[in-house]
VEXDREN-865571 format. One record per atom (N, C-alpha, C): x, y, z; atom name. Coordinates in nm, 2 decimals. Example, Ala and Ser with C-alpha at 12.3 -4.5 7.8 and 13.67 -1.06 7.14 Angstrom:
VEXDREN-865571
{{1.32 -0.57 0.78} 'N'}
{{1.23 -0.45 0.78} 'CA'}
{{1.32 -0.33 0.78} 'C'}
{{1.28 -0.22 0.71} 'N'}
{{1.37 -0.11 0.71} 'CA'}
{{1.29 0.00 0.79} 'C'}
end
This chain:
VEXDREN-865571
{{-1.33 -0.59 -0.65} 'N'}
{{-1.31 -0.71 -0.57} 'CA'}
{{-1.36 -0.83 -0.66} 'C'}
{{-1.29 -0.94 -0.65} 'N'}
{{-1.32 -1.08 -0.76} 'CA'}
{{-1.43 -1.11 -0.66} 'C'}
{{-1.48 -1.25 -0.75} 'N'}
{{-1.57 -1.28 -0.67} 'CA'}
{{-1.52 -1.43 -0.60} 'C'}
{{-1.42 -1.46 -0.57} 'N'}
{{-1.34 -1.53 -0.53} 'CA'}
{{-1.31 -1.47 -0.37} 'C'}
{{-1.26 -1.35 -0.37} 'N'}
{{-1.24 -1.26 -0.26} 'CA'}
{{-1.36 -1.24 -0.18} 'C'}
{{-1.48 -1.21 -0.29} 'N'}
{{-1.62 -1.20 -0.18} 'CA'}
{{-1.62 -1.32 -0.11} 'C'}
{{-1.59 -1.43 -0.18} 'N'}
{{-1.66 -1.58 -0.10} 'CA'}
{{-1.52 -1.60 0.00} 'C'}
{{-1.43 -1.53 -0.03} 'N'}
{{-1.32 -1.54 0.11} 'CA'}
{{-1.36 -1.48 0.20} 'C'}
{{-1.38 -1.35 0.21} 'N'}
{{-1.47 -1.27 0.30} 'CA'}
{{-1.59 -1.32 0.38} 'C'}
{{-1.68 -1.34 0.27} 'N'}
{{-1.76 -1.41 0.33} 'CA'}
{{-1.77 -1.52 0.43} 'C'}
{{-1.67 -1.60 0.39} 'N'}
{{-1.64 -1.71 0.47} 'CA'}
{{-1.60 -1.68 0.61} 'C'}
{{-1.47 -1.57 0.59} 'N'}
{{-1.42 -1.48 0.70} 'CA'}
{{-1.53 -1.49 0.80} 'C'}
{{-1.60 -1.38 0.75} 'N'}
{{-1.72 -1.31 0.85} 'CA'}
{{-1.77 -1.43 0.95} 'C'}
{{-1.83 -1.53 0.87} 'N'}
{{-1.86 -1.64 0.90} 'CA'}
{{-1.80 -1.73 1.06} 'C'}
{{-1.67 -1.71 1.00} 'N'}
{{-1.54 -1.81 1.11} 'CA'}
{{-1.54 -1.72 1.22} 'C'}
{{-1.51 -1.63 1.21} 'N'}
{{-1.44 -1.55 1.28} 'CA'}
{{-1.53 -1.54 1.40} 'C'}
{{-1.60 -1.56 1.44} 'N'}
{{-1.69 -1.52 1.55} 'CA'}
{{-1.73 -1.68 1.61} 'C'}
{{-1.66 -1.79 1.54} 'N'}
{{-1.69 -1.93 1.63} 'CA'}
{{-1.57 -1.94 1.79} 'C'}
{{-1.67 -2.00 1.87} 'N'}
{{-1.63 -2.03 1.98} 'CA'}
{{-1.59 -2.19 1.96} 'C'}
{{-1.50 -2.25 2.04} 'N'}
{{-1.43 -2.36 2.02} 'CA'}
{{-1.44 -2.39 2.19} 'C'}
{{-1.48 -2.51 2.28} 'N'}
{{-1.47 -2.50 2.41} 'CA'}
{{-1.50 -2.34 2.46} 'C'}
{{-1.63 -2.29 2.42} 'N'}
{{-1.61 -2.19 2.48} 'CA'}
{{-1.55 -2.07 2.45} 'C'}
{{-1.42 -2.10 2.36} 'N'}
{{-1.27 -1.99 2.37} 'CA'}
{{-1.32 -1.91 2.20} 'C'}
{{-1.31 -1.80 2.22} 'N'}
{{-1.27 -1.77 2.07} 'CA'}
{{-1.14 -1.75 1.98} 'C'}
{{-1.12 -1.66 1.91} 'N'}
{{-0.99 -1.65 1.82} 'CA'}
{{-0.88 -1.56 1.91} 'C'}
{{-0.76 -1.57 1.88} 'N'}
{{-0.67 -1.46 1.97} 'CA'}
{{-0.67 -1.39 1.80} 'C'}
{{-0.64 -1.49 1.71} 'N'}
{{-0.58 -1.39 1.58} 'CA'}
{{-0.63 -1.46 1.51} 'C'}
{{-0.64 -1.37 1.39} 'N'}
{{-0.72 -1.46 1.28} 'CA'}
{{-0.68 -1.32 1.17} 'C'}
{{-0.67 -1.45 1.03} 'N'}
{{-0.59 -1.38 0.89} 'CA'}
{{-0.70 -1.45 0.82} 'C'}
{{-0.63 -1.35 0.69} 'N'}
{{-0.74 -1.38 0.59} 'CA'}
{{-0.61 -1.42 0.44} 'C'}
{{-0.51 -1.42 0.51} 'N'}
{{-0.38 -1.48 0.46} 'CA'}
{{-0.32 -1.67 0.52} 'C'}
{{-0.28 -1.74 0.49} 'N'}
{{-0.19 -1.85 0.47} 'CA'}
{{-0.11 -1.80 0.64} 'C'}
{{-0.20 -1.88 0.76} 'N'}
{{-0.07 -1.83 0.85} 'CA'}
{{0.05 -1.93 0.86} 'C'}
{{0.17 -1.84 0.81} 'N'}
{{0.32 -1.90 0.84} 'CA'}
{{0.38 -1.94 0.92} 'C'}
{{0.39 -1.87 1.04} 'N'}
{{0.45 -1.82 1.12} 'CA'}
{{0.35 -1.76 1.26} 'C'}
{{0.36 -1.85 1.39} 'N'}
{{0.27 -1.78 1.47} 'CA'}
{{0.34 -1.81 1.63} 'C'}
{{0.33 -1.72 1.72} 'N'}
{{0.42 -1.71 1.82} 'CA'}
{{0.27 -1.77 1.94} 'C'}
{{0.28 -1.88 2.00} 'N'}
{{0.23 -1.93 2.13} 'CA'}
{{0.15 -1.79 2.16} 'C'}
{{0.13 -1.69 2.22} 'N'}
{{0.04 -1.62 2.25} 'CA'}
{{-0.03 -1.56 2.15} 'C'}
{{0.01 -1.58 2.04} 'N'}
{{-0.13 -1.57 1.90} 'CA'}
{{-0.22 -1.69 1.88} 'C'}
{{-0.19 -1.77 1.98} 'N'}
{{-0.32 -1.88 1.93} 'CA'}
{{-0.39 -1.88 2.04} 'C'}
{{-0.55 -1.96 2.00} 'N'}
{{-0.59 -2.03 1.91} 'CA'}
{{-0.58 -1.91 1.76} 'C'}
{{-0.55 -1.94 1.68} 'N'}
{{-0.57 -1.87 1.57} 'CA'}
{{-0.62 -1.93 1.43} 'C'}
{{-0.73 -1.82 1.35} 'N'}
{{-0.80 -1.89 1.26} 'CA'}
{{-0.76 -1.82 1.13} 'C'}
{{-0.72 -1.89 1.04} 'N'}
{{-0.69 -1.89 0.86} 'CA'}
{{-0.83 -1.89 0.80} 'C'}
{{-0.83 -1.81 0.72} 'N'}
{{-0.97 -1.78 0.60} 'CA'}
{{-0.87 -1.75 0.46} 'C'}
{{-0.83 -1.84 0.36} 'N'}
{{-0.80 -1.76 0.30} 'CA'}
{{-0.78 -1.88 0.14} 'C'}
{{-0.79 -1.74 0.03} 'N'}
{{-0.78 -1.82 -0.11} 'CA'}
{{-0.64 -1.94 -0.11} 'C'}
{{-0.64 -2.07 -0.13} 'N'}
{{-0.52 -2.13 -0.12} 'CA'}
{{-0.50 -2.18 -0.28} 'C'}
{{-0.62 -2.17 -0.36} 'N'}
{{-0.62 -2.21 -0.48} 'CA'}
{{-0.68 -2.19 -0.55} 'C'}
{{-0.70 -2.11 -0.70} 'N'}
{{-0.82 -2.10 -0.79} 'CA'}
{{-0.77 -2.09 -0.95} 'C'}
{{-0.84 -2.20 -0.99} 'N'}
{{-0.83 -2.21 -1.13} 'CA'}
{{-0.94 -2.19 -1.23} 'C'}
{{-0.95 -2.13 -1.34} 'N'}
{{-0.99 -2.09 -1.45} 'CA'}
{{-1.06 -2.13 -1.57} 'C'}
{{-1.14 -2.24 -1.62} 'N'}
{{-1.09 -2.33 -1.75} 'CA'}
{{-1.20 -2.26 -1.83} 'C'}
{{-1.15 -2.23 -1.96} 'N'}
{{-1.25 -2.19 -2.02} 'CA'}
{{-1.39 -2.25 -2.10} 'C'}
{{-1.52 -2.19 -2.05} 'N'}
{{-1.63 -2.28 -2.10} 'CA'}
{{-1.61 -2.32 -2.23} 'C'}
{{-1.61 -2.19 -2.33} 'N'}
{{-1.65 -2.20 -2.51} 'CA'}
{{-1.53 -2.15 -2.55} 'C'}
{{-1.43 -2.27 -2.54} 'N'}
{{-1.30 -2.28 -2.63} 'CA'}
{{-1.39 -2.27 -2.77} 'C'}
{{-1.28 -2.14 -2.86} 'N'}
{{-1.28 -2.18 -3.03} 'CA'}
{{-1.39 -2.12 -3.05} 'C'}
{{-1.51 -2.04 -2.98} 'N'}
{{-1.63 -1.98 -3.00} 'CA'}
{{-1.60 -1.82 -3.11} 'C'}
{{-1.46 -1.81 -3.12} 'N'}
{{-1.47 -1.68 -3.21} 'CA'}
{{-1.42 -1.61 -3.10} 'C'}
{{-1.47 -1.46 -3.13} 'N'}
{{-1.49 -1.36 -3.06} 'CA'}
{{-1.58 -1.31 -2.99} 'C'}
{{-1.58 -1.39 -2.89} 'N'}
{{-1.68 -1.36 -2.77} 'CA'}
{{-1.61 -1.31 -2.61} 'C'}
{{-1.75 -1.30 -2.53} 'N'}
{{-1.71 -1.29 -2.39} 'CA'}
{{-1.60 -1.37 -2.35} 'C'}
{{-1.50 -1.36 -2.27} 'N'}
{{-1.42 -1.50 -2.21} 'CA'}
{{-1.53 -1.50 -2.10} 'C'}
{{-1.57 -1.66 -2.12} 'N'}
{{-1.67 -1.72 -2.00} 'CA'}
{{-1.56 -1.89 -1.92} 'C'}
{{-1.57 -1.87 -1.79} 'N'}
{{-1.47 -1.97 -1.74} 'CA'}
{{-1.57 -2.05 -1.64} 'C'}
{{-1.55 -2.17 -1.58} 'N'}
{{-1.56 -2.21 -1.50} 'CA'}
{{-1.46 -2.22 -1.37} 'C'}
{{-1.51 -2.16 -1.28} 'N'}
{{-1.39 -2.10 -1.17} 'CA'}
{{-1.39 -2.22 -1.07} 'C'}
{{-1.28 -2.25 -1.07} 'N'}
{{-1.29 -2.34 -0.91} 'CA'}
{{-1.18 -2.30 -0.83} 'C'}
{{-1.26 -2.30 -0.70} 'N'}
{{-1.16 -2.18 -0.62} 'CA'}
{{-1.18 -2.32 -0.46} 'C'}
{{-1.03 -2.32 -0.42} 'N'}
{{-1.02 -2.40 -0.32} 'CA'}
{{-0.97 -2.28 -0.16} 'C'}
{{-1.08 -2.29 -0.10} 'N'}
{{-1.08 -2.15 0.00} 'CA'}
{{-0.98 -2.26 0.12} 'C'}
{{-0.89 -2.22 0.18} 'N'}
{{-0.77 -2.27 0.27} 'CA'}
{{-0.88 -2.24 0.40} 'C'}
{{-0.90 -2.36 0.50} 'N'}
{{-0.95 -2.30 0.65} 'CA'}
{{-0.87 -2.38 0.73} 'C'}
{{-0.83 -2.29 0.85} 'N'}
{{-0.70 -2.33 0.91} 'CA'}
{{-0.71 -2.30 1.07} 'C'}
{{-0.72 -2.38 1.14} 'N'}
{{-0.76 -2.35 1.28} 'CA'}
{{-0.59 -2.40 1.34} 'C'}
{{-0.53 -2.32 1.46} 'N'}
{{-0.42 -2.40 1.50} 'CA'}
{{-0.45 -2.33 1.62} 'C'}
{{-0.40 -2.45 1.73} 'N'}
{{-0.37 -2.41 1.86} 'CA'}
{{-0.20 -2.52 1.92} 'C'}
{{-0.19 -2.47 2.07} 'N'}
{{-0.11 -2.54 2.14} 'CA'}
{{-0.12 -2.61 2.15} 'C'}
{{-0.04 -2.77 2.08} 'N'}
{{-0.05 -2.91 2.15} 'CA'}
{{-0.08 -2.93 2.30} 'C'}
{{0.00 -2.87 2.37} 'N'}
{{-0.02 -2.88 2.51} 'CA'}
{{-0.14 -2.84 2.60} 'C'}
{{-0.22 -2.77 2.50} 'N'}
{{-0.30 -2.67 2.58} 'CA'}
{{-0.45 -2.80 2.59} 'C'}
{{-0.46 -2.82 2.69} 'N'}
{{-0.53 -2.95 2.74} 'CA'}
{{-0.67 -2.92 2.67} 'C'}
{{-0.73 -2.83 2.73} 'N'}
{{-0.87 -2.77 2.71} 'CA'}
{{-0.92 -2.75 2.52} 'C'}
{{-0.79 -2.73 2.50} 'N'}
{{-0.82 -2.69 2.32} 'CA'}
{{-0.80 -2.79 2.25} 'C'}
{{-0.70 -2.90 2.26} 'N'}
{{-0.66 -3.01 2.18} 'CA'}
{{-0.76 -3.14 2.19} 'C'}
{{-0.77 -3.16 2.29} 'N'}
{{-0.89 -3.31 2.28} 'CA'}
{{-0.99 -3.29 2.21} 'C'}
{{-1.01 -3.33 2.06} 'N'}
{{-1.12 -3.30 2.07} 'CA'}
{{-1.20 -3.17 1.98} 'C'}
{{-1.09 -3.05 2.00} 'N'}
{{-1.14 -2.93 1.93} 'CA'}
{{-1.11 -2.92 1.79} 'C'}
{{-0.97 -3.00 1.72} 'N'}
{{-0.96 -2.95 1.59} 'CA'}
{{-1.07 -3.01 1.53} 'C'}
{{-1.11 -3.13 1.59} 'N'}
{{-1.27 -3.16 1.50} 'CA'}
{{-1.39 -3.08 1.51} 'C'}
{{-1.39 -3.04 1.63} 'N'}
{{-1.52 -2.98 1.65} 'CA'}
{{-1.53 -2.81 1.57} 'C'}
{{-1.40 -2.81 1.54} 'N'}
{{-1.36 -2.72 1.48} 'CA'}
{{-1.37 -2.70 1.29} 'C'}
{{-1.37 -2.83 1.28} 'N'}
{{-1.42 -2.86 1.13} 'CA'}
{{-1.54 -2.92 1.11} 'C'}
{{-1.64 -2.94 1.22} 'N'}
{{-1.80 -2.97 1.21} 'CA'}
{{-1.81 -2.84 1.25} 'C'}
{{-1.80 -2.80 1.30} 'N'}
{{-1.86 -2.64 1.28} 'CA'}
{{-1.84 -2.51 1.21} 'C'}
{{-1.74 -2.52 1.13} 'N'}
{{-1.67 -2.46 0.99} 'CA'}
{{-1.78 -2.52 0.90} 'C'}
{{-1.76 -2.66 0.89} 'N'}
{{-1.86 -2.71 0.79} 'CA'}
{{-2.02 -2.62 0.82} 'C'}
{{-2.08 -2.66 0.92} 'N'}
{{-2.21 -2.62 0.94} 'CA'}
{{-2.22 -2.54 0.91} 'C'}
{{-2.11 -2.41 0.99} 'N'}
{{-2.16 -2.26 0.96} 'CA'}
{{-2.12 -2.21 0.81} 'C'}
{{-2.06 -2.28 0.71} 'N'}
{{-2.07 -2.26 0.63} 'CA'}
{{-2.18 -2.35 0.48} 'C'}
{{-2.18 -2.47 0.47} 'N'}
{{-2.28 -2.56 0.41} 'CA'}
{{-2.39 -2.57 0.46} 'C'}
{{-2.41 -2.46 0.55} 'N'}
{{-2.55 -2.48 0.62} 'CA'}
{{-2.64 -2.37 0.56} 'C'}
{{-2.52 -2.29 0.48} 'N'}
{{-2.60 -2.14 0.52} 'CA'}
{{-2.65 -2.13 0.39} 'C'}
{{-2.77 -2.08 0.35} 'N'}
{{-2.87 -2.08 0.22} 'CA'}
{{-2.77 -1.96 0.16} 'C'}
{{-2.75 -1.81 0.21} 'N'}
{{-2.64 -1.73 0.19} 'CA'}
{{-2.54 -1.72 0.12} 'C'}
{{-2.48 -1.76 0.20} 'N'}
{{-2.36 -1.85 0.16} 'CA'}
{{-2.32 -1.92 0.06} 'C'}
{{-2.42 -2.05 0.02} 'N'}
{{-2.38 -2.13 -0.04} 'CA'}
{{-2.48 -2.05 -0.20} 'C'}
{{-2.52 -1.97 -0.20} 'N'}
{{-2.53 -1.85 -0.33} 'CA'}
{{-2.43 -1.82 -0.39} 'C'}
{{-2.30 -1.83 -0.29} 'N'}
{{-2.23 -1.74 -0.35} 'CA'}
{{-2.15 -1.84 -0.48} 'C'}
{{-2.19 -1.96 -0.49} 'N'}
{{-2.10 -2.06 -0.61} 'CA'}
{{-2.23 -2.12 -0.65} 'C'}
{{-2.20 -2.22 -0.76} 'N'}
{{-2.30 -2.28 -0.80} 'CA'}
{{-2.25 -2.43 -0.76} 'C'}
{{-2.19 -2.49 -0.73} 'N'}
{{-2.14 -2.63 -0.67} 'CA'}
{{-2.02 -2.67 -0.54} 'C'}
{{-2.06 -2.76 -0.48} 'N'}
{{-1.96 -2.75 -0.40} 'CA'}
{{-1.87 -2.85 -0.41} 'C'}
{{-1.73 -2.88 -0.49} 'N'}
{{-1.64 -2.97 -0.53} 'CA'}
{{-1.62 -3.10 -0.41} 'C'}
{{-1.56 -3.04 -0.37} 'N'}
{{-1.51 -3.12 -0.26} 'CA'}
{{-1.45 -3.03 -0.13} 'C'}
{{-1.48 -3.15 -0.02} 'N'}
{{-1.41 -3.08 0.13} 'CA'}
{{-1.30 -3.18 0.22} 'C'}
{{-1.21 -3.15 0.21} 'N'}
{{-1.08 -3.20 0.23} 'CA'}
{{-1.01 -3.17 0.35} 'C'}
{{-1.00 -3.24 0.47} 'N'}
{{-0.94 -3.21 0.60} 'CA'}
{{-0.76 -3.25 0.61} 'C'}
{{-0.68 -3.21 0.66} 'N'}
{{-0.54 -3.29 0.74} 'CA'}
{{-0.50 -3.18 0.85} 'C'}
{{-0.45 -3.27 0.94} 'N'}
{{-0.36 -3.23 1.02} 'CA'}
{{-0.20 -3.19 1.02} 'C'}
{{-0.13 -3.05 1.07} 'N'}
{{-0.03 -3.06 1.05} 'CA'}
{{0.04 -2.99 1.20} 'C'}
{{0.10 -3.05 1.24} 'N'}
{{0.18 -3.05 1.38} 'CA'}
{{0.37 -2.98 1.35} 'C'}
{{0.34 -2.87 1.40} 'N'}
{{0.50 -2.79 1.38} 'CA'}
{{0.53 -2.77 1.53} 'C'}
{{0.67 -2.72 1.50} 'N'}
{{0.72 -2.72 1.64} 'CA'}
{{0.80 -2.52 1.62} 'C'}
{{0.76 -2.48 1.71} 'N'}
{{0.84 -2.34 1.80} 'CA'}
{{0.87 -2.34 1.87} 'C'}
{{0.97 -2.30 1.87} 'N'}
{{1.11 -2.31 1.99} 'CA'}
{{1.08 -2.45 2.06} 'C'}
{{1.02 -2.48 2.18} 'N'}
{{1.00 -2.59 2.29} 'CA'}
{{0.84 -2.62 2.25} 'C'}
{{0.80 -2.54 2.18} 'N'}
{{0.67 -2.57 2.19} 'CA'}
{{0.57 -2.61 2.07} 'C'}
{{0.51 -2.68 2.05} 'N'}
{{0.44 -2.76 1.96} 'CA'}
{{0.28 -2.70 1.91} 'C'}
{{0.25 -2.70 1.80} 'N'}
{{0.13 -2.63 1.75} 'CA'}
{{0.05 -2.74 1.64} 'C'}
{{-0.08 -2.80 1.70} 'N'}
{{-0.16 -2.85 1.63} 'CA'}
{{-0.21 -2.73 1.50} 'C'}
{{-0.23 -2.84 1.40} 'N'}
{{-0.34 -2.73 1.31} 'CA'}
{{-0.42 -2.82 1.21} 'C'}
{{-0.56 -2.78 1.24} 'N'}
{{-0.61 -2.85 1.13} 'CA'}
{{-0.67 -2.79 1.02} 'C'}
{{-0.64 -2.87 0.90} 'N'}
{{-0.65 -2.75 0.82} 'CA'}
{{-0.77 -2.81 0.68} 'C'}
{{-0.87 -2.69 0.67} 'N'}
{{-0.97 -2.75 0.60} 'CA'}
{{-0.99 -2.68 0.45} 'C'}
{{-1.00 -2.77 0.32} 'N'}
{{-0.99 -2.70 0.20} 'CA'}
{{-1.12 -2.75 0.15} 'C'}
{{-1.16 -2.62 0.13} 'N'}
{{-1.36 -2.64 0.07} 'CA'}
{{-1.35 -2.61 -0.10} 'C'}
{{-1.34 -2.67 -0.16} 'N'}
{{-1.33 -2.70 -0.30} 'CA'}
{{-1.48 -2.62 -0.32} 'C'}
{{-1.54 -2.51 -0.41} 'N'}
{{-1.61 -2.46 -0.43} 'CA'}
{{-1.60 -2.46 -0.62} 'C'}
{{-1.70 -2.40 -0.73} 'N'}
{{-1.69 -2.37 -0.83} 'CA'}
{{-1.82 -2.26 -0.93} 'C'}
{{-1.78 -2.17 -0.96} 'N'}
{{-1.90 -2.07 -1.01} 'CA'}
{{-1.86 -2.03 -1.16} 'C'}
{{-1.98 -1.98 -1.25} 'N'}
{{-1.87 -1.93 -1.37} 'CA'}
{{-1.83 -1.82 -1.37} 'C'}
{{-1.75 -1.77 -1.40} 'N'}
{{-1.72 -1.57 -1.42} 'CA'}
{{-1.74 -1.60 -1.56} 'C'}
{{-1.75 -1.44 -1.64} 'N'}
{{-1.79 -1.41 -1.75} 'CA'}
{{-1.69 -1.23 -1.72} 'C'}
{{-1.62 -1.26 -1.81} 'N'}
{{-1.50 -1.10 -1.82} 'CA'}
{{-1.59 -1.05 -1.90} 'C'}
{{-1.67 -0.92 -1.89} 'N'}
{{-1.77 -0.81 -1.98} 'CA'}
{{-1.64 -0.71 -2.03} 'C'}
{{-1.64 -0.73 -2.17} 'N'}
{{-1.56 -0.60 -2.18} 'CA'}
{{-1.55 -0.45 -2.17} 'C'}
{{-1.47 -0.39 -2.15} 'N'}
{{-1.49 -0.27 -2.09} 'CA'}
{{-1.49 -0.17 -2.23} 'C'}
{{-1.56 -0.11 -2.28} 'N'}
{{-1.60 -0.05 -2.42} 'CA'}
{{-1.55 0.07 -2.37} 'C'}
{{-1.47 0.13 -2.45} 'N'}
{{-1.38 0.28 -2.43} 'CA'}
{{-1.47 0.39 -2.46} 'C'}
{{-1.58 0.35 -2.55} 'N'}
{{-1.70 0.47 -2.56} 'CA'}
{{-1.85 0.46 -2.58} 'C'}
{{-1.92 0.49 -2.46} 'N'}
{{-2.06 0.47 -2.44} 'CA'}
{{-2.15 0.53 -2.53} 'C'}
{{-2.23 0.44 -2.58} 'N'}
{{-2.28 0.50 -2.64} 'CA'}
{{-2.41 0.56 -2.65} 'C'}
{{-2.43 0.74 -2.68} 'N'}
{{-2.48 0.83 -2.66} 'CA'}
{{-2.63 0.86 -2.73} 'C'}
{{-2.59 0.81 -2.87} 'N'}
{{-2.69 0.85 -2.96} 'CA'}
{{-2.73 0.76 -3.08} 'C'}
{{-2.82 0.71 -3.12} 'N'}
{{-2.83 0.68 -3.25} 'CA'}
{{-2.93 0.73 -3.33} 'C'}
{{-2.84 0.74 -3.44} 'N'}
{{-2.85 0.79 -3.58} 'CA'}
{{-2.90 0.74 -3.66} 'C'}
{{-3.07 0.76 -3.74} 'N'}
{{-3.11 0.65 -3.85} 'CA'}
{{-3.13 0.72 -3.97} 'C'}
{{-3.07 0.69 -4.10} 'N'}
{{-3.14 0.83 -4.17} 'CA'}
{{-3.15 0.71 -4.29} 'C'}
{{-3.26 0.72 -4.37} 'N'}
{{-3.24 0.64 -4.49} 'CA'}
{{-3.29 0.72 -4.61} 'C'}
{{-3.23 0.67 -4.69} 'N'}
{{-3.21 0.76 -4.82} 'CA'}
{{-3.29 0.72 -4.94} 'C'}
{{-3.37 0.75 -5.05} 'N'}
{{-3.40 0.66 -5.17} 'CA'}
{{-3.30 0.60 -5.24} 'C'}
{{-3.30 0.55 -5.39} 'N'}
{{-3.20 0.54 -5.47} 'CA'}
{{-3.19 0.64 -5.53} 'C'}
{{-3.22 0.76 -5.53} 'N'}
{{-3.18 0.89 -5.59} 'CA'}
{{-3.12 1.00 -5.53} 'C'}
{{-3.14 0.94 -5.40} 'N'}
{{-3.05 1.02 -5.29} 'CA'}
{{-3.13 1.09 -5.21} 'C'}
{{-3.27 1.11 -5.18} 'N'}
{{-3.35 1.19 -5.11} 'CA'}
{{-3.37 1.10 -4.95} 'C'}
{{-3.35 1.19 -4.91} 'N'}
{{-3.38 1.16 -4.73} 'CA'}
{{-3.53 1.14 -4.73} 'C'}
{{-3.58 0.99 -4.70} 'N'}
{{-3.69 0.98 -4.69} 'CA'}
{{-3.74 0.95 -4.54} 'C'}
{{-3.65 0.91 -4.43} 'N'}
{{-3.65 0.92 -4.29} 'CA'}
{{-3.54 0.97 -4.20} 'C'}
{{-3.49 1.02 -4.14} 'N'}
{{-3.40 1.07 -4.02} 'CA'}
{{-3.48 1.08 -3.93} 'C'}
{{-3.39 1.01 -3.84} 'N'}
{{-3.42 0.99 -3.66} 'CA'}
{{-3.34 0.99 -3.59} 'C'}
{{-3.30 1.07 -3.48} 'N'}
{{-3.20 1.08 -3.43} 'CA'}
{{-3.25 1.05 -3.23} 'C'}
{{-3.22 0.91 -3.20} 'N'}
{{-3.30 0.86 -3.07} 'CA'}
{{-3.15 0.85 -2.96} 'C'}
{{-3.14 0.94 -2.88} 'N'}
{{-3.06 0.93 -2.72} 'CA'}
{{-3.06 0.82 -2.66} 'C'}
{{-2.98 0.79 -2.62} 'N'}
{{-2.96 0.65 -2.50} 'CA'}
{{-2.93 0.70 -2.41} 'C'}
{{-3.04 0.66 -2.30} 'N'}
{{-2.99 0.66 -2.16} 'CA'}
{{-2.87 0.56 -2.12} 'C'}
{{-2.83 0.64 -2.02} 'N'}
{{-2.68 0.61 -2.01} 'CA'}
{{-2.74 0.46 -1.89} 'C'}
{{-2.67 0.39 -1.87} 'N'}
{{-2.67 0.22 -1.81} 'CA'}
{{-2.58 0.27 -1.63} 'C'}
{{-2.60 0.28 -1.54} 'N'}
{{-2.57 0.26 -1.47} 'CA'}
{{-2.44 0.19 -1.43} 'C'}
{{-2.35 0.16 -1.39} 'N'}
{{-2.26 0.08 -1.41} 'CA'}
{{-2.21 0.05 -1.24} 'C'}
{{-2.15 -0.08 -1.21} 'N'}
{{-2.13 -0.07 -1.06} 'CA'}
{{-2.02 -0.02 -1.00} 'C'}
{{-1.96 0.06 -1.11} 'N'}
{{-1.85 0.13 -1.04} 'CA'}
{{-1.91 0.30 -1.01} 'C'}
{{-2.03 0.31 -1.09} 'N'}
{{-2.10 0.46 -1.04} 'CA'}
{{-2.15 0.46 -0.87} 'C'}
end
């Protein structure tokens, strides 16, 4: 799992359990929703809408790739225009409480090291006769990753032996390495 995905999750966890007037979620993705039929809403979006890469130590040689990640997490609340109870009113309260339960949280906000920017709009589509508010919130986040490479052979043993200039073995040691745990064990 990237760590892009945790902080979408994370976020998930988070949303998914807000009440709005009371109401909670009918459906809720962790994908870009496209497409949603009147009895799937209110429904709530969690999901990666954008993340870019730049590298910290351009021209450093041969080293680790180390990046500065900025990842723009998509949050996306939509309901029925018509629906009296949910529209007045809710797409905001819907984005002060997205905000809170997420910038509020010590947790949370671990999971990056800066928060870029937080960007709201509205967007109003129409199904069949019927009309669907959505407001849609993008939390500009940023952390560094560092790619560790994956070394094809662990190493087991080292070998010290030193020799005079006449050729005589004047030390040999032969010291085991404990093996490193790894997080895929």
């Amino acid at each position: 799992m990237t760590h892009a995905i945790k902080i979408r999750d994370e976020a998930f966890e988070r949303l998914v359990r807000l009440k709005i007037n009371g109401r909670g979620m009918t459906t809720a993705r962790k994908a870009p929703i496209v497409t949603l039929q009147p009895n799937q809403l209110p429904a709530l979006g969690v999901f990666i809408h954008m993340e870019n890469e730049t590298q910290l130590d351009p021209g450093k040689g041969v080293t680790q790739p180390r990046f500065k990640d900025t990842l723009t997490l998509g949050l996306s609340w939509a309901v029925m225009a018509h629906d009296e109870e949910l529209i007045d009113g809710t797409l905001d309260t819907f984005v002060q409480k997205a905000k809170e339960k997420l910038l509020c949280d010590p947790r949370f906000l671990e999971l990056f090291e800066f928060t870029e920017s937080v960007t709201r709009n509205y967007v109003f589509s129409k199904v069949g006769e019927s009309y669907i508010a959505e407001i849609r919130l993008a939390l500009q986040v940023s952390f560094t990753i560092t790619y560790e490479p994956h070394a094809p052979y662990d190493l087991e043993l080292i070998d010290i032996k030193t020799e005079s200039a006449a050729g005589t073995t004047i030390i040999e040691v032969q010291i085991p390495v404990e093996p490193v745990p790894s997080d895929e064990d």
